[in-house]
N, C-alpha and C positions, 0 to 999 in steps of 0.2 A: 504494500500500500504506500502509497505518497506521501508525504509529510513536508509541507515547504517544497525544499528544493532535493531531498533526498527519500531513499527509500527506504524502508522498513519494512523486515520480514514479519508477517501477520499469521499464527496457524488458522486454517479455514476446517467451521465443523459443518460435514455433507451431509446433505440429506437422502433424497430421492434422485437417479437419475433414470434417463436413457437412452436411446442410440445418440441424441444430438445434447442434450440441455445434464448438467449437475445445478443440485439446489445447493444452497449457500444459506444454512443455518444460520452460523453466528459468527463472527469473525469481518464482516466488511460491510460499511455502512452504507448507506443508498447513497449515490450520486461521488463515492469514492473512485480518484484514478488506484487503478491497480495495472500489473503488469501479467501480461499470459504469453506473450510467447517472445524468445531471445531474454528470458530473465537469465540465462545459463551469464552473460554478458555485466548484470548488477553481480550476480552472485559472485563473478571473478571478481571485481571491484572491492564487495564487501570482504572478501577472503584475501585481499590486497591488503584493503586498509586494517587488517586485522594484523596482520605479520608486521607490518610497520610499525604498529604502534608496540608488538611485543620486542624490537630492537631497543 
């Protein structure tokens, strides 16, 4: 999920799906940006800034 200018790992609780739609219990608010596809790209980032800060 979005936050300002950065992003934040949010766990999502599922509900009901099928061939096309998953429900989204609880975990992401209405009218939230979130990320679904190339997050493989924040998560390098987040796991960037992660190692840096443990130098």
């Amino acid at each position: 999920m979005k936050e300002g200018e950065e992003y934040e790992f949010t766990p999502l609780v599922l509900g009901r799906s099928d061939k096309y739609y998953i429900e989204v219990v609880d975990g992401l608010n209405k009218n939230s940006e979130y990320v679904n596809k190339n997050s493989y790209l924040i998560k390098a980032d987040i796991l960037k800034s992660e190692v840096e800060d443990d130098d």
